[in-house]
N, CA, C, O and CB atoms as a CASP TS submission, in Angstrom:
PFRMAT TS
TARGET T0000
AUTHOR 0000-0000-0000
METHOD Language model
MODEL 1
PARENT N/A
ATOM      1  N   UNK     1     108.742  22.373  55.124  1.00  0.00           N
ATOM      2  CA  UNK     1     107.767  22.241  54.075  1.00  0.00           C
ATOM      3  C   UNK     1     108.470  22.301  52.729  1.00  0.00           C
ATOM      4  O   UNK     1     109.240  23.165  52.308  1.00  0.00           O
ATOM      5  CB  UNK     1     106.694  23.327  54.188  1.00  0.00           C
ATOM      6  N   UNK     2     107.987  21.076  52.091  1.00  0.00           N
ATOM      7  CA  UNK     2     108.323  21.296  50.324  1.00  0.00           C
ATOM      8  C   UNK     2     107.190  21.319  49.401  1.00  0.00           C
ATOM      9  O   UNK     2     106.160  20.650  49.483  1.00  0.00           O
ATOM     10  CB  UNK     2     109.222  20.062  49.669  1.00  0.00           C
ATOM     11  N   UNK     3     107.588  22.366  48.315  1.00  0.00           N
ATOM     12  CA  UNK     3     106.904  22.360  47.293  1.00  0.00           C
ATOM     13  C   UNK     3     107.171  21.291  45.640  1.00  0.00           C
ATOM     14  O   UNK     3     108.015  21.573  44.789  1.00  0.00           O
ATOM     15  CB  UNK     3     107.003  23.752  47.181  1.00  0.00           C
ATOM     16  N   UNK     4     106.782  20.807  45.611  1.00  0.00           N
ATOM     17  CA  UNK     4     106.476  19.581  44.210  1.00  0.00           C
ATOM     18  C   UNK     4     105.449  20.402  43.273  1.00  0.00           C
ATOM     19  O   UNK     4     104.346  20.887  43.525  1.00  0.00           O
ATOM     20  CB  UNK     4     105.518  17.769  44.801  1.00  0.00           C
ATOM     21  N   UNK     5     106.318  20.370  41.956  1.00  0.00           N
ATOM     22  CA  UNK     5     105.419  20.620  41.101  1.00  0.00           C
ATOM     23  C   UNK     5     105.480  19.884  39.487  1.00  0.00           C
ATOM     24  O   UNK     5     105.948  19.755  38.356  1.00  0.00           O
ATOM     25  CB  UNK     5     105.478  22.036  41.112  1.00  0.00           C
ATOM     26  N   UNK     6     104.953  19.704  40.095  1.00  0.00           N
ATOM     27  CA  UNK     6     103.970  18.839  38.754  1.00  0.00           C
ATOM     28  C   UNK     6     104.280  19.058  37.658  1.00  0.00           C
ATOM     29  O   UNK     6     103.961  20.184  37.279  1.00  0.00           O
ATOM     30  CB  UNK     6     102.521  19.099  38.552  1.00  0.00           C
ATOM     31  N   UNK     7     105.080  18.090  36.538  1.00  0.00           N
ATOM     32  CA  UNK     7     105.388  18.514  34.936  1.00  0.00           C
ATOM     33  C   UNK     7     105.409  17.248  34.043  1.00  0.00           C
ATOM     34  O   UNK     7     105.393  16.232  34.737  1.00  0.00           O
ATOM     35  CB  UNK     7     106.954  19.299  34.741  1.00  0.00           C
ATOM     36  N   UNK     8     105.440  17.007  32.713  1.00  0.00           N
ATOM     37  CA  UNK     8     105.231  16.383  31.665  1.00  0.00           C
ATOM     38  C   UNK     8     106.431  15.993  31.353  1.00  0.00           C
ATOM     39  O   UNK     8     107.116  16.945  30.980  1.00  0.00           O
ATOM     40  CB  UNK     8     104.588  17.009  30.754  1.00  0.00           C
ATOM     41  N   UNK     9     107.225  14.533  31.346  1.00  0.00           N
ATOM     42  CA  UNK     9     108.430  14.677  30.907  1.00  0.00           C
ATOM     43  C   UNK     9     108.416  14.162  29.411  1.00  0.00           C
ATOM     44  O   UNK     9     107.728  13.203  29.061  1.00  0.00           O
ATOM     45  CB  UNK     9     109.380  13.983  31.827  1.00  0.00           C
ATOM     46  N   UNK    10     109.048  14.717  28.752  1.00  0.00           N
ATOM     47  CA  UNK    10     108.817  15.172  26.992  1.00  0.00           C
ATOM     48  C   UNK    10     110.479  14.616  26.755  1.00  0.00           C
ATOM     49  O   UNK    10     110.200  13.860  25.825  1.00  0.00           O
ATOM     50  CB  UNK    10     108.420  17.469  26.485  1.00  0.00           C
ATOM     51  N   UNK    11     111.529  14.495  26.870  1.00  0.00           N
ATOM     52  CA  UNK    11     112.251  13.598  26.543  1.00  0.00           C
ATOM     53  C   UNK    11     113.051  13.193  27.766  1.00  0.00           C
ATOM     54  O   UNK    11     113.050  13.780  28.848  1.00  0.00           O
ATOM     55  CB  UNK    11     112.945  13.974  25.447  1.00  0.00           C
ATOM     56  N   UNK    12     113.805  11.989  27.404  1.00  0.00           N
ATOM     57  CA  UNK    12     114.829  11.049  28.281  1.00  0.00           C
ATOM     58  C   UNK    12     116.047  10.909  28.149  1.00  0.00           C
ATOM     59  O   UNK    12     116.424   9.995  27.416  1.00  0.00           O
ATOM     60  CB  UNK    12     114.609   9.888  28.267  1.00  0.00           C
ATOM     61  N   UNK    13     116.616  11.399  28.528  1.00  0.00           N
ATOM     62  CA  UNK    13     118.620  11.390  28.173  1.00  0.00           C
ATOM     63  C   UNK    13     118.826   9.992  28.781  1.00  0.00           C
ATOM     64  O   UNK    13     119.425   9.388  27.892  1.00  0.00           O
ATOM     65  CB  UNK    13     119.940  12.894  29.273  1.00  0.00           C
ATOM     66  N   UNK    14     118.669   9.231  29.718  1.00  0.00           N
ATOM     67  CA  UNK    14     118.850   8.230  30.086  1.00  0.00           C
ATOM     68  C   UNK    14     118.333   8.030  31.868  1.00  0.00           C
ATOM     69  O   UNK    14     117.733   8.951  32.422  1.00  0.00           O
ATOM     70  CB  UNK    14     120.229   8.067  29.655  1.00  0.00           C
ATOM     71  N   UNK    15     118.532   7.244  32.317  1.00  0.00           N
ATOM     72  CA  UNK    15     118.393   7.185  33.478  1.00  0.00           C
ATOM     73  C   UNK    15     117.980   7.807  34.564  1.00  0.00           C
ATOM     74  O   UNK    15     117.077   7.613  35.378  1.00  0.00           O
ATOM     75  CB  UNK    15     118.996   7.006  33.615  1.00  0.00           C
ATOM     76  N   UNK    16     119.326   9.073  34.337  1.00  0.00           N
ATOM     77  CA  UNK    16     119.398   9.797  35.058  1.00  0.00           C
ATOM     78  C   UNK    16     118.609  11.121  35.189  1.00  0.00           C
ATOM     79  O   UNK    16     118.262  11.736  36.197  1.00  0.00           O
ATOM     80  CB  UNK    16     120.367   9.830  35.008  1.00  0.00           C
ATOM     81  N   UNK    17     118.348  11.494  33.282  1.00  0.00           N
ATOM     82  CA  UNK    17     118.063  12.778  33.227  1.00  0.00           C
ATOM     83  C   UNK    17     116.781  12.867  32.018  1.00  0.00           C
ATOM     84  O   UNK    17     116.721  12.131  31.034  1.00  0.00           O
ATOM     85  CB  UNK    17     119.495  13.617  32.904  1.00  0.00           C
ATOM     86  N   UNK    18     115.979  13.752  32.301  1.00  0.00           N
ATOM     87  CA  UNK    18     114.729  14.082  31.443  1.00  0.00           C
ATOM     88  C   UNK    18     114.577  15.390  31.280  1.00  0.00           C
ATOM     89  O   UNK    18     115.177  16.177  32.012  1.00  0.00           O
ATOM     90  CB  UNK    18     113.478  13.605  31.968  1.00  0.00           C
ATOM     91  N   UNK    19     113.958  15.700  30.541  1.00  0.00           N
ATOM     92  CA  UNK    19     113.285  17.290  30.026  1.00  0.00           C
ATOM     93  C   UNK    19     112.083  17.099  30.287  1.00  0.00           C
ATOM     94  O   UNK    19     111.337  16.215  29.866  1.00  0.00           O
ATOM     95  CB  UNK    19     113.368  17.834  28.405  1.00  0.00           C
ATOM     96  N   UNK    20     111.850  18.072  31.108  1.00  0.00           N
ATOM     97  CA  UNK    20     110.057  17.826  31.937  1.00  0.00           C
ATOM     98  C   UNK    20     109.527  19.525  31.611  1.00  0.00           C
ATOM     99  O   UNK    20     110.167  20.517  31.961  1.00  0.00           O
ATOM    100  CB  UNK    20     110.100  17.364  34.436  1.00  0.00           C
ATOM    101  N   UNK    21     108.059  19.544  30.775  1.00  0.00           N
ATOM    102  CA  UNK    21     107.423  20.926  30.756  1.00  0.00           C
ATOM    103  C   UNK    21     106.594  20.677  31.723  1.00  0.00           C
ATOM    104  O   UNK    21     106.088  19.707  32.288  1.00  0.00           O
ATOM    105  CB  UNK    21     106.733  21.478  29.462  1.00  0.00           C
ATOM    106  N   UNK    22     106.589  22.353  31.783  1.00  0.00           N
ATOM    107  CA  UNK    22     105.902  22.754  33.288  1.00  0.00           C
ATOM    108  C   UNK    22     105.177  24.374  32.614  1.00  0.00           C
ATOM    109  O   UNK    22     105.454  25.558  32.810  1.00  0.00           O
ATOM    110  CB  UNK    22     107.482  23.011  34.985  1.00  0.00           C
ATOM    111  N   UNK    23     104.124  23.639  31.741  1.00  0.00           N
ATOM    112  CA  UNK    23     103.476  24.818  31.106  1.00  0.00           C
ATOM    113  C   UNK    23     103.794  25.613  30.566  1.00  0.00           C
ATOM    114  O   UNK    23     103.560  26.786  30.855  1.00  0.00           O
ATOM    115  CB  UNK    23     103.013  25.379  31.555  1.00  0.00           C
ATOM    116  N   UNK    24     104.682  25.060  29.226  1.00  0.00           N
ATOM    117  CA  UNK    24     106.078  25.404  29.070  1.00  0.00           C
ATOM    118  C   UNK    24     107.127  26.061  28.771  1.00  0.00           C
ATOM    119  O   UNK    24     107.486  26.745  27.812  1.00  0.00           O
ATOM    120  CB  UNK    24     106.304  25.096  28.818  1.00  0.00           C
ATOM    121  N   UNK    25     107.667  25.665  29.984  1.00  0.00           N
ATOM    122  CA  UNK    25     109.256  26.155  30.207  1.00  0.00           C
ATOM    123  C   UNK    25     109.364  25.130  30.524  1.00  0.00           C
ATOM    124  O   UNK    25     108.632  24.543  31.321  1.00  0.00           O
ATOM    125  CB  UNK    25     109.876  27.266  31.142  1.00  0.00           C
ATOM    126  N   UNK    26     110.939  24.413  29.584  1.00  0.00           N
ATOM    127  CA  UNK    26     111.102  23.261  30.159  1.00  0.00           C
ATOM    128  C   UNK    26     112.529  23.282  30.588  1.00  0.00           C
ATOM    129  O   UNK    26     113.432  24.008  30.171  1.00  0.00           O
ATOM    130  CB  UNK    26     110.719  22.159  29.294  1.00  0.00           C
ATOM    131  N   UNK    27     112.566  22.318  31.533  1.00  0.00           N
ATOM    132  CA  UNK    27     113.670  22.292  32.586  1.00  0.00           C
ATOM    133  C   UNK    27     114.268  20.360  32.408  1.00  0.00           C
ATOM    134  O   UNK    27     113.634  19.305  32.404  1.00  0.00           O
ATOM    135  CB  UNK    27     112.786  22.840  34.513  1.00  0.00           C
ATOM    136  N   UNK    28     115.650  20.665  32.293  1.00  0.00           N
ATOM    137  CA  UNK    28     116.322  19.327  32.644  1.00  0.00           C
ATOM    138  C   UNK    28     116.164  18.888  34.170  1.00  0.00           C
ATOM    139  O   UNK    28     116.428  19.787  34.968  1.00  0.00           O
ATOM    140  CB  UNK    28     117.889  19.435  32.314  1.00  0.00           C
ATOM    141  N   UNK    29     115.790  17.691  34.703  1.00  0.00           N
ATOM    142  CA  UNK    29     115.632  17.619  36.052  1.00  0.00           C
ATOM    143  C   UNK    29     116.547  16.143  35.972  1.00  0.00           C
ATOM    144  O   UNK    29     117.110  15.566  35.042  1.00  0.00           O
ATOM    145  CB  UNK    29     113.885  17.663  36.688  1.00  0.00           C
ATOM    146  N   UNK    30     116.400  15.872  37.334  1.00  0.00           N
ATOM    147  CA  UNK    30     117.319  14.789  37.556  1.00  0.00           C
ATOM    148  C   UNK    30     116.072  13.107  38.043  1.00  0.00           C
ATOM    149  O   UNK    30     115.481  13.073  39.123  1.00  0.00           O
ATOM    150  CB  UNK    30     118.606  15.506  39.107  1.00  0.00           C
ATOM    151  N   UNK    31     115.996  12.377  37.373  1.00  0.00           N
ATOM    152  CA  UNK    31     114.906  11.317  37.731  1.00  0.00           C
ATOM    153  C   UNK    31     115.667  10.129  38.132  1.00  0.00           C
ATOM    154  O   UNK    31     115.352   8.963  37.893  1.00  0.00           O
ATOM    155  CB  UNK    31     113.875  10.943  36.493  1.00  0.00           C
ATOM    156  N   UNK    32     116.872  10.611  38.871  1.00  0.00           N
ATOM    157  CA  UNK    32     117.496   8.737  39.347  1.00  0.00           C
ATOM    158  C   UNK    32     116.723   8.367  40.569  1.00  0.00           C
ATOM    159  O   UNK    32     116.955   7.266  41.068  1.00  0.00           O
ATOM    160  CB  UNK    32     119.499   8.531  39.935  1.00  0.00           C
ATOM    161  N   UNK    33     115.708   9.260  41.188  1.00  0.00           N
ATOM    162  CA  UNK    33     114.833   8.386  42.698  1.00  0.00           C
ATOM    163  C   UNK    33     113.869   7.850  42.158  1.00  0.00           C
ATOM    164  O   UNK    33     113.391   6.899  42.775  1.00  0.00           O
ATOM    165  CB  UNK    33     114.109   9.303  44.065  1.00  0.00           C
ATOM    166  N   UNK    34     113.350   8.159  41.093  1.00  0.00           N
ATOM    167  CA  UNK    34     112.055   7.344  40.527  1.00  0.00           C
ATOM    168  C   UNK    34     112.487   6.217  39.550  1.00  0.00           C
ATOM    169  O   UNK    34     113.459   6.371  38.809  1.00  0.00           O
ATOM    170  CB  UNK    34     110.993   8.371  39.677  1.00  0.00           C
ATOM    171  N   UNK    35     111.747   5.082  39.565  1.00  0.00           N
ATOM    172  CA  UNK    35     112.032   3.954  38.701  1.00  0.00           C
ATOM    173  C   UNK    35     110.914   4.120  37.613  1.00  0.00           C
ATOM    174  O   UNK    35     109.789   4.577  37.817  1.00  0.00           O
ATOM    175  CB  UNK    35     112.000   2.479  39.506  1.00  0.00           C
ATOM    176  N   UNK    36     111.516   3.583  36.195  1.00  0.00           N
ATOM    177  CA  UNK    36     110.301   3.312  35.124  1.00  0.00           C
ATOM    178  C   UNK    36     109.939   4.788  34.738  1.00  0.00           C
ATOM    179  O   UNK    36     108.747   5.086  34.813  1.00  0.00           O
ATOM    180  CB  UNK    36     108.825   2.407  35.827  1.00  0.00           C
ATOM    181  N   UNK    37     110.698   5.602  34.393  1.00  0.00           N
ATOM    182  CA  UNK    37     109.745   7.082  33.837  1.00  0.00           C
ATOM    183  C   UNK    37     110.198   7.146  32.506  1.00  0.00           C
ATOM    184  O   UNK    37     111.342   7.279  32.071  1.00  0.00           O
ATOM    185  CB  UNK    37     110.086   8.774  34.665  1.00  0.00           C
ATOM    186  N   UNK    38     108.887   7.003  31.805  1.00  0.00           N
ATOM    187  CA  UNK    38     108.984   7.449  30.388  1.00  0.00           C
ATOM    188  C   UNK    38     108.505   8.705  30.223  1.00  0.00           C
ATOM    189  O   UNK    38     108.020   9.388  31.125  1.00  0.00           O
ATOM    190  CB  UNK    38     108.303   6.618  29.477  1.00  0.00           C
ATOM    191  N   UNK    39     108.652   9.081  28.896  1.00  0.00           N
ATOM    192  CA  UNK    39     107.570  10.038  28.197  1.00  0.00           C
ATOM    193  C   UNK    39     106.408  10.107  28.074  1.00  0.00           C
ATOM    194  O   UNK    39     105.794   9.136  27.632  1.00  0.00           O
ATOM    195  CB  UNK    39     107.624  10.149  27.261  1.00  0.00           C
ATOM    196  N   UNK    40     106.030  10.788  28.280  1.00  0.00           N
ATOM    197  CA  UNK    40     104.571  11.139  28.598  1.00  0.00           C
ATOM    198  C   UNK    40     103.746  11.540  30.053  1.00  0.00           C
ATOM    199  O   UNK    40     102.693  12.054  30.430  1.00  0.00           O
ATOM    200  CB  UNK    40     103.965  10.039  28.164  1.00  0.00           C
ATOM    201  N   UNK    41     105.063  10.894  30.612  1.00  0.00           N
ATOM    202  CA  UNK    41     104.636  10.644  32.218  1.00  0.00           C
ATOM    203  C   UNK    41     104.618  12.385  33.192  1.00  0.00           C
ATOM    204  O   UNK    41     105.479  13.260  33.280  1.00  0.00           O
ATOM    205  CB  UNK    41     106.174   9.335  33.040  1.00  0.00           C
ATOM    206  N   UNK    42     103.572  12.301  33.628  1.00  0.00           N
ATOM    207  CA  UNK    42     103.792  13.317  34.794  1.00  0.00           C
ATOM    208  C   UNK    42     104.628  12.981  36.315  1.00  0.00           C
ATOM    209  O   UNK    42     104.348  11.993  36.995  1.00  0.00           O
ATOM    210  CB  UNK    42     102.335  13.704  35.173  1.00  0.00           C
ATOM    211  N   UNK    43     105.582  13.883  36.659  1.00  0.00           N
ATOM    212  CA  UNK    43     106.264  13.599  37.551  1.00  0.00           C
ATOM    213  C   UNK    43     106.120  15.167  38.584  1.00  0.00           C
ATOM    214  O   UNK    43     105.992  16.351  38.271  1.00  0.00           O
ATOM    215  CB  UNK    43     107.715  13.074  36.899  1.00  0.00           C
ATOM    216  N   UNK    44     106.200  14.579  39.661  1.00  0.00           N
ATOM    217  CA  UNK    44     106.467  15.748  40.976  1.00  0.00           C
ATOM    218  C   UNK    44     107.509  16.098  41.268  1.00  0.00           C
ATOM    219  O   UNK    44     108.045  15.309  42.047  1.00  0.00           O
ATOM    220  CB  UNK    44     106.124  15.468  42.221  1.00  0.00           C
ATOM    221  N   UNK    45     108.357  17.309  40.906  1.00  0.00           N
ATOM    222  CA  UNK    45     109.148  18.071  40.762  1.00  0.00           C
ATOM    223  C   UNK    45     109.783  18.560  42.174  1.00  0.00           C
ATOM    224  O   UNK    45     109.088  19.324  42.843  1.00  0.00           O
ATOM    225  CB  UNK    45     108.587  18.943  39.973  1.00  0.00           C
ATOM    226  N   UNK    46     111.120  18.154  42.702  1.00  0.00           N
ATOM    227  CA  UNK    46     111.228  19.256  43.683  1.00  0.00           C
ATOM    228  C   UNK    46     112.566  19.470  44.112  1.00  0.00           C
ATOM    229  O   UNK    46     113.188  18.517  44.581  1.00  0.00           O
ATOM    230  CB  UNK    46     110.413  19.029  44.854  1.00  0.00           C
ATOM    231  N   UNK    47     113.089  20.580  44.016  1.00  0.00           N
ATOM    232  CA  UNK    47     114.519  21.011  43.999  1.00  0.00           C
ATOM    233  C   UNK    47     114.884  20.149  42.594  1.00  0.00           C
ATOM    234  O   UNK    47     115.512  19.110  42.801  1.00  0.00           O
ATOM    235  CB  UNK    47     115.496  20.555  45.560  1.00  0.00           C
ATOM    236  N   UNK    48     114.592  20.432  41.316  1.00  0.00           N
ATOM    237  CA  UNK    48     115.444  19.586  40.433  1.00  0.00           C
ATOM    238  C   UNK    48     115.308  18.229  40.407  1.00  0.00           C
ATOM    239  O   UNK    48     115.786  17.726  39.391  1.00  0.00           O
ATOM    240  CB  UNK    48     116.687  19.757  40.686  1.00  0.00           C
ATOM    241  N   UNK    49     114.636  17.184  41.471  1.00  0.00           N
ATOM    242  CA  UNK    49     114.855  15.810  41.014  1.00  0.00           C
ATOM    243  C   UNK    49     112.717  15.576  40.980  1.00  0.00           C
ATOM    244  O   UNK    49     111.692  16.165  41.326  1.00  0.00           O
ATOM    245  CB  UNK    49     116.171  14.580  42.514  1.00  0.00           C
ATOM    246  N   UNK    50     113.078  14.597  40.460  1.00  0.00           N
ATOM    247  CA  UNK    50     111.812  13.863  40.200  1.00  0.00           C
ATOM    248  C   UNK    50     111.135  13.459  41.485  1.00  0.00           C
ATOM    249  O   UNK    50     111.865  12.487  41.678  1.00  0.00           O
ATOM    250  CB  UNK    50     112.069  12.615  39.349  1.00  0.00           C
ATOM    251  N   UNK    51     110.478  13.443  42.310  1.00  0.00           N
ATOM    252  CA  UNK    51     110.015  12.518  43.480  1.00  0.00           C
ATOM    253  C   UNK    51     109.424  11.535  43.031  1.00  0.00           C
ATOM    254  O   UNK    51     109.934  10.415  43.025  1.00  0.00           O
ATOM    255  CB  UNK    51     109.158  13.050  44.441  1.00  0.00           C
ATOM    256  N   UNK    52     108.178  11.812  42.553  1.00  0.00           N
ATOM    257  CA  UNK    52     106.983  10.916  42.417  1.00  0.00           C
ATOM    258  C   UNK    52     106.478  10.884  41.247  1.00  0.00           C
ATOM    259  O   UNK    52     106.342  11.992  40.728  1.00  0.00           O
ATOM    260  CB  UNK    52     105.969  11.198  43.215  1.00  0.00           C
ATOM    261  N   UNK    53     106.006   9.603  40.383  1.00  0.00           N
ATOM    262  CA  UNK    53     104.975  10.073  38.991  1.00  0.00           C
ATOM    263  C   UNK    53     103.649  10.160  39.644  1.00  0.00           C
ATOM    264  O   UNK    53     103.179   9.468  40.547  1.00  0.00           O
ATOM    265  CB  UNK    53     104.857   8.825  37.536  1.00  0.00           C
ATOM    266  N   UNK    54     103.057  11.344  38.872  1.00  0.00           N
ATOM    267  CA  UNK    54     101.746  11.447  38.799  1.00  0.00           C
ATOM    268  C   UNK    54     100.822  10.483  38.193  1.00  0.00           C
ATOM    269  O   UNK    54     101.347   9.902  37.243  1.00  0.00           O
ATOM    270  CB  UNK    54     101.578  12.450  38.294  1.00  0.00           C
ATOM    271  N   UNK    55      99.557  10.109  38.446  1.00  0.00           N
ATOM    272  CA  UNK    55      98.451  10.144  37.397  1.00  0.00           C
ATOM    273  C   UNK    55      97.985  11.509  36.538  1.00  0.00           C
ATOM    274  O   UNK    55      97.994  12.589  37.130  1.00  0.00           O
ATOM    275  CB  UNK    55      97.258   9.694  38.137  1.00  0.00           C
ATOM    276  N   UNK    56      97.694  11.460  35.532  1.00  0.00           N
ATOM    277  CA  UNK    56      97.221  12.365  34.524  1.00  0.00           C
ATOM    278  C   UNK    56      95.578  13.137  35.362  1.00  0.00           C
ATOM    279  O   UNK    56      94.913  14.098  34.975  1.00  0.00           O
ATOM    280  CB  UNK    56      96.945  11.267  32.845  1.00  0.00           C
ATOM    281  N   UNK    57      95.465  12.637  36.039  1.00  0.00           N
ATOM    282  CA  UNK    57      94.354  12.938  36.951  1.00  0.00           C
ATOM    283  C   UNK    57      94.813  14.118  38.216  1.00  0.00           C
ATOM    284  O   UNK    57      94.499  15.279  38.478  1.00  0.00           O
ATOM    285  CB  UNK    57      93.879  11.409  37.629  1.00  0.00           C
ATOM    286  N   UNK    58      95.815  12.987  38.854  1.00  0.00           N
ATOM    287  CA  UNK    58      95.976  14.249  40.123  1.00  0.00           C
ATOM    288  C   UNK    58      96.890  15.537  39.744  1.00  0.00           C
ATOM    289  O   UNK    58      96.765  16.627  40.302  1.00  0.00           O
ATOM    290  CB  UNK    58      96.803  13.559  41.601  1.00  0.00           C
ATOM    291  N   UNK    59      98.123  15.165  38.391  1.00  0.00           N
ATOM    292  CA  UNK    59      98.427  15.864  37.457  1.00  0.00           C
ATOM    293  C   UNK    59      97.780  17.473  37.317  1.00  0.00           C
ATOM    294  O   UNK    59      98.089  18.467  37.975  1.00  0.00           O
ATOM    295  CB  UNK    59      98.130  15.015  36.454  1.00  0.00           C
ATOM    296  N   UNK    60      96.790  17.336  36.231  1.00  0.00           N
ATOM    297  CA  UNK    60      95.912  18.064  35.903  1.00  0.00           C
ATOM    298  C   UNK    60      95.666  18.814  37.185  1.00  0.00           C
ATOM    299  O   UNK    60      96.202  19.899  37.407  1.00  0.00           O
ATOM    300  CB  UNK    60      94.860  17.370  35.302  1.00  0.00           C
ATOM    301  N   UNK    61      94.522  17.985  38.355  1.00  0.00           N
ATOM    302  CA  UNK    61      93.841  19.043  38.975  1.00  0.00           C
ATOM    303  C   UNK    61      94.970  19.616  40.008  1.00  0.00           C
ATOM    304  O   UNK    61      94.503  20.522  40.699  1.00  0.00           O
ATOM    305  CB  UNK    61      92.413  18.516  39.693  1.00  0.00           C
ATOM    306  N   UNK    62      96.203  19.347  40.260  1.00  0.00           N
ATOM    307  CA  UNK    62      97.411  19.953  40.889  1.00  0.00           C
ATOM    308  C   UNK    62      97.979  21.178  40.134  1.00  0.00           C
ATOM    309  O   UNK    62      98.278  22.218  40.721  1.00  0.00           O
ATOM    310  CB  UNK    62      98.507  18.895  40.993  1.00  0.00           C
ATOM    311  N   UNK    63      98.090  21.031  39.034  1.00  0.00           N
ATOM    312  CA  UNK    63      97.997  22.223  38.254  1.00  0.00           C
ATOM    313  C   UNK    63      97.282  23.286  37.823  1.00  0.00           C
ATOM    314  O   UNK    63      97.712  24.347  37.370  1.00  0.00           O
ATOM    315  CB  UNK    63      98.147  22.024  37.604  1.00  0.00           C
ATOM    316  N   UNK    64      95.998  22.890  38.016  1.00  0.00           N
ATOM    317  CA  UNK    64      94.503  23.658  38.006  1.00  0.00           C
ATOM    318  C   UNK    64      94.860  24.625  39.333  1.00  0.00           C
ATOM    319  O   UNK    64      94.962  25.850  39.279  1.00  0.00           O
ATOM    320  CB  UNK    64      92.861  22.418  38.285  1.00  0.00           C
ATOM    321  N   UNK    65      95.039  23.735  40.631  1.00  0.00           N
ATOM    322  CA  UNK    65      94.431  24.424  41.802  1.00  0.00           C
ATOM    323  C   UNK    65      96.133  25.585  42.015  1.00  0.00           C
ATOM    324  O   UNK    65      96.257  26.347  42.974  1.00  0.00           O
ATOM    325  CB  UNK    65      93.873  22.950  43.446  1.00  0.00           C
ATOM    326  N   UNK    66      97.066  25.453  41.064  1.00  0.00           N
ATOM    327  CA  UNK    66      98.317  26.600  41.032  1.00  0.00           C
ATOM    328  C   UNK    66      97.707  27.833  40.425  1.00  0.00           C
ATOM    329  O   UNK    66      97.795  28.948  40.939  1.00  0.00           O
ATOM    330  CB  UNK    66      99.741  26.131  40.036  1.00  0.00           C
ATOM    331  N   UNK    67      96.954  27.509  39.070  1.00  0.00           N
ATOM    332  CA  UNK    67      96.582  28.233  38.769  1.00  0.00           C
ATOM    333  C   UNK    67      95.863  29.056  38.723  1.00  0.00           C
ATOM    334  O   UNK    67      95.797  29.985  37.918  1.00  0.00           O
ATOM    335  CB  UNK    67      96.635  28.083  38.497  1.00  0.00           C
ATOM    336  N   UNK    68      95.056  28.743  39.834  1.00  0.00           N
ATOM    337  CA  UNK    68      93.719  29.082  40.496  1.00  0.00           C
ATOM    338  C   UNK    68      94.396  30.358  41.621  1.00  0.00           C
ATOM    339  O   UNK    68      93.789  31.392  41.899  1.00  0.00           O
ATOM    340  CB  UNK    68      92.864  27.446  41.393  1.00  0.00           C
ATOM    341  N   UNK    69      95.744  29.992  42.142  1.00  0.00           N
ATOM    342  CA  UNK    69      95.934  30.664  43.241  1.00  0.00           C
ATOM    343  C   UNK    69      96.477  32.181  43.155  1.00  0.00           C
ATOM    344  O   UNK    69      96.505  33.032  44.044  1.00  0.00           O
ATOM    345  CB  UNK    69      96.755  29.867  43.956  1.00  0.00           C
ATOM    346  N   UNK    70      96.947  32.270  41.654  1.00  0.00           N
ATOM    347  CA  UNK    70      97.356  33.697  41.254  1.00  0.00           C
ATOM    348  C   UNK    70      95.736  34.652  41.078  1.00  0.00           C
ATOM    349  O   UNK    70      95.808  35.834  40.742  1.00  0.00           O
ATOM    350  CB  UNK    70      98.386  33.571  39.547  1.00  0.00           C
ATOM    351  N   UNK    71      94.435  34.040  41.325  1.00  0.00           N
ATOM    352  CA  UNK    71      93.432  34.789  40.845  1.00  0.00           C
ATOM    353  C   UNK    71      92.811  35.704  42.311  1.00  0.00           C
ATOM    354  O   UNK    71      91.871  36.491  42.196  1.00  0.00           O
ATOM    355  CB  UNK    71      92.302  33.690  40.042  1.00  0.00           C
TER
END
């Protein structure tokens, strides 16, 4: 089992590398498996690389239901 989590990437070093907040604390991650990621974009986080972009939709309520789980 892996955990992906969900963050905002807020700048682009190039290719390889982005600054993604994650409610924030932001973390350099590695985005060479995903194609096309800009700024603004939500991406699924795991061990350090990018997997997947989000929609701003599943985004959000993926982050809702984390936050939900500390209650």
């Amino acid at each position: 089992m892996c955990l992906g989590i969900p963050g905002k990437i807020i700048k682009i070093y190039d290719s390889s590398y982005a600054d993604v907040d994650f409610g924030g604390v932001i973390k350099k991650i590695n985005g060479s498996m995903v194609e096309n990621l800009k700024t603004g974009d939500y991406v699924l986080v795991h061990a350090g690389f990018a997997i997947e972009i989000l929609s701003v939709k599943d985004a959000d309520e993926t982050i809702s239901l984390m936050l939900n789980l500390k209650e």
